[in-house]
C-alpha positions in Angstrom: -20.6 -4.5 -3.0 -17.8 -6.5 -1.1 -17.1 -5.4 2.1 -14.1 -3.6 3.7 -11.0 -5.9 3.7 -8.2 -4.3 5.8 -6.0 -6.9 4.8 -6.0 -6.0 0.8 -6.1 -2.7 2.1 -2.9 -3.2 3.7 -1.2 -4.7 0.9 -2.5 -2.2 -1.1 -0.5 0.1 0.8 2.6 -1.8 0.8 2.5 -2.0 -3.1 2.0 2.3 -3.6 4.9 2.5 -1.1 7.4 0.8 -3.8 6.6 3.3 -6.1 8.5 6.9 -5.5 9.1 10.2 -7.6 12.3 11.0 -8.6 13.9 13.4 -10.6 14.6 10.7 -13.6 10.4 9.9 -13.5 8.4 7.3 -11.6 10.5 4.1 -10.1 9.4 1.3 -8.9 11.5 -1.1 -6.5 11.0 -4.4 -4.7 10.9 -2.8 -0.8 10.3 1.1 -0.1 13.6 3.3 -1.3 14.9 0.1 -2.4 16.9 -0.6 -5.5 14.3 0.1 -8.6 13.6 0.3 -11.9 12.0 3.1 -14.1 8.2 2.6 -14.5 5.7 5.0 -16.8 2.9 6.3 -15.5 0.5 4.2 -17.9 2.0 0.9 -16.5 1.4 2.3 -12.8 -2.0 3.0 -13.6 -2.4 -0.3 -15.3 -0.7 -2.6 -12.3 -2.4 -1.1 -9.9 -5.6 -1.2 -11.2 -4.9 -4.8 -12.5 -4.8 -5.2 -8.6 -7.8 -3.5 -7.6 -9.7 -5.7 -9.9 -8.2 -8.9 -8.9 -8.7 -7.4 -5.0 -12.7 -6.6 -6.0 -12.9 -10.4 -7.3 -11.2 -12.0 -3.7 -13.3 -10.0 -1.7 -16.9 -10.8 -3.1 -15.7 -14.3 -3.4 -14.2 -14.4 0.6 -17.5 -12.5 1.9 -19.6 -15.6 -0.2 -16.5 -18.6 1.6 -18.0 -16.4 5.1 -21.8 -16.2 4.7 -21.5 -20.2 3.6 -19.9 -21.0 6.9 -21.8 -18.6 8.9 -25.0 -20.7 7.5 -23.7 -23.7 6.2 -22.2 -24.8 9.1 -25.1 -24.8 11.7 -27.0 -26.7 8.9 -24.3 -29.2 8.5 -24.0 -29.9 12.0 -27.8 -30.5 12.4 -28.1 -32.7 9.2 -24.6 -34.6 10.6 -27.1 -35.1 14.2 -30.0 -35.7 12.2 -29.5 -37.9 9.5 -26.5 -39.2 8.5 -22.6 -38.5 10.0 -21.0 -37.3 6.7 -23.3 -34.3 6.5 -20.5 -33.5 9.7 -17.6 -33.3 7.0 -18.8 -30.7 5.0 -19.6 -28.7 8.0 -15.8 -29.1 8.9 -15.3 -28.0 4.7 -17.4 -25.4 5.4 -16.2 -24.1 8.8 -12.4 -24.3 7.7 -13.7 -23.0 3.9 -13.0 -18.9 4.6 -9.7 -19.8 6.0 -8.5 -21.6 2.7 -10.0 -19.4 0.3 -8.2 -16.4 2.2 -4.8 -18.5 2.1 -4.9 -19.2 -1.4 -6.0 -15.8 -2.2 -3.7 -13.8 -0.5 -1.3 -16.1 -2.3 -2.3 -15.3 -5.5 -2.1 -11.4 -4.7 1.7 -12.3 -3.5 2.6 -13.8 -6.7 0.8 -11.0 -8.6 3.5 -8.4 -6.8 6.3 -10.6 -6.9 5.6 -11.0 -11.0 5.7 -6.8 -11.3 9.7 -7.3 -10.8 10.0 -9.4 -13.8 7.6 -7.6 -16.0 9.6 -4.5 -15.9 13.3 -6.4 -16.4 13.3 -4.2 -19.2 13.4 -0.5 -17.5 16.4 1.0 -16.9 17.8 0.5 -13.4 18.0 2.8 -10.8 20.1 3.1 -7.4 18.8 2.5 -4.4 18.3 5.9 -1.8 21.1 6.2 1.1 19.6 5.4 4.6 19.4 9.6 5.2 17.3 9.6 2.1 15.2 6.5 3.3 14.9 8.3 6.7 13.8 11.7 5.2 11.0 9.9 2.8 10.0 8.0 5.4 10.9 4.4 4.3 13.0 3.1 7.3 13.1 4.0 11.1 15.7 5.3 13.0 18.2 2.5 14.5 17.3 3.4 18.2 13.8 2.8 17.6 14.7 -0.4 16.2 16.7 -1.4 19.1 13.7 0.0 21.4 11.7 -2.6 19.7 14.1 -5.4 20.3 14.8 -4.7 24.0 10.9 -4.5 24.5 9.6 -6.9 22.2 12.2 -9.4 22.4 12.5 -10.2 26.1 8.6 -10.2 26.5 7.7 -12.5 23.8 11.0 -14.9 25.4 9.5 -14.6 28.9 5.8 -15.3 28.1 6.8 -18.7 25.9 9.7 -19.8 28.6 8.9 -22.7 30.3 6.8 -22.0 33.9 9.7 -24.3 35.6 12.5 -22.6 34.2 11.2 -19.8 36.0 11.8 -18.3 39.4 8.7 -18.7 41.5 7.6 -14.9 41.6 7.9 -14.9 37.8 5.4 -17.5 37.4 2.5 -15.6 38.3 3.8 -12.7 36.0 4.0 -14.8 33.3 0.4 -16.1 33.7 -0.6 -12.4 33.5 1.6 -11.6 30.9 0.0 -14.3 29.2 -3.6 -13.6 30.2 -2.9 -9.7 28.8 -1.8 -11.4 25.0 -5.1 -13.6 25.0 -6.9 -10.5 26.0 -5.1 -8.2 23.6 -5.6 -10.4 21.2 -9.3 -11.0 21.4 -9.5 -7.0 22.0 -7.9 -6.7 18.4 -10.3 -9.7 16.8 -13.2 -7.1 18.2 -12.4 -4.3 17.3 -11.6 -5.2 13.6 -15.0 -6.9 13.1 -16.6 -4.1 14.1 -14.9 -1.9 11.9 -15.6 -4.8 9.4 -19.4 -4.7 10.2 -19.1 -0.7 9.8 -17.9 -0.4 6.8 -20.3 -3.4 5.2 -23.3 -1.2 6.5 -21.6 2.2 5.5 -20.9 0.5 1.9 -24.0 -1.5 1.4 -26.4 0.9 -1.2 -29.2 2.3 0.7 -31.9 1.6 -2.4 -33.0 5.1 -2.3 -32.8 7.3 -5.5 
């Protein structure tokens, strides 16, 4: 059984969230109480398990692009020391292999959704919500937590990539923490999602017993 991608997971998310009930039936729109399109529940059912299928098929095939660099690589880079230098390309292919095959997959899953528009060109239209419907359903945010956002996010992210010597001396050392607490943050985050990966690949693997 593939393991856990939060990734898919996430998209999977994002595609149920253009789906909403209203009194006309099921729509479907391009972005969350967006301008949509009427949608039956058998062509739901059938997109979205069109997607779970295609998701089941990327994510055996991503865990096989990580097990051959986890063990090709090594071997690779032994038979590149060992015997001839070319044996060090394909443990670069097979280092860099994962990354591609996650690239073009999570292409393909794009161009699945952005192909659901098209498909249903032929359902009747339907209005998009007002912004007091979007914030009761819970498809936008408020505008002051948007501008929280942006005086937070904004002026950090502009501080930590200005140049040191554009800076006042007492800021330099800030920005070296501030930097310091990203590459931290980030490597905290890398972490904590591979052992949630690792979790849910033991949790999902079949114990063998009847």
């Amino acid at each position: 059984m593939p393991a856990h991608n939060g990734t898919i997971a996430g998209e999977r998310a994002s595609l149920l969230a253009r789906f909403r009930r209203e009194p006309v039936g099921l729509v479907y729109s391009r972005a969350p109480g967006g301008e949509g399109r009427l949608i039956s529940e058998e062509e739901a059912v059938a997109l979205l398990v069109e997607f779970d299928l295609m998701s089941h098929v990327h994510a055996r095939r991503f865990s096989y692009s990580v097990w051959i660099a986890v063990i090709g690589f090594p071997l690779f880079i032994g038979a590149g020391m060992t015997l001839t230098p070319l044996f060090g390309l394909a443990a670069l292919v097979s280092f860099v292999g994962w990354f591609i095959v996650a690239l073009v997959q999570r292409l393909q899953r794009a161009r699945f959704v952005s192909r659901i528009w098209s498909r249903l060109d032929r359902n009747p239209p339907v209005r998009a919500l007002s912004r007091s419907e979007k914030l009761a359903r819970g498809f936008t945010i408020p505008w002051w937590q948007t501008a929280l956002i942006l005086l937070t996010v904004g002026p950090f992210a502009l501080f930590v990539q200005a140049p040191k010597n554009a800076l006042p001396q007492p800021w330099r050392e800030w920005q070296t923490i501030a930097i310091a607490f990203v590459f931290v943050a980030v490597i905290v985050i890398l972490a904590v999602h591979g052992v949630r990966w690792l979790l849910h690949r033991t949790t999902d693997r079949p114990s063998g017993r009847r």
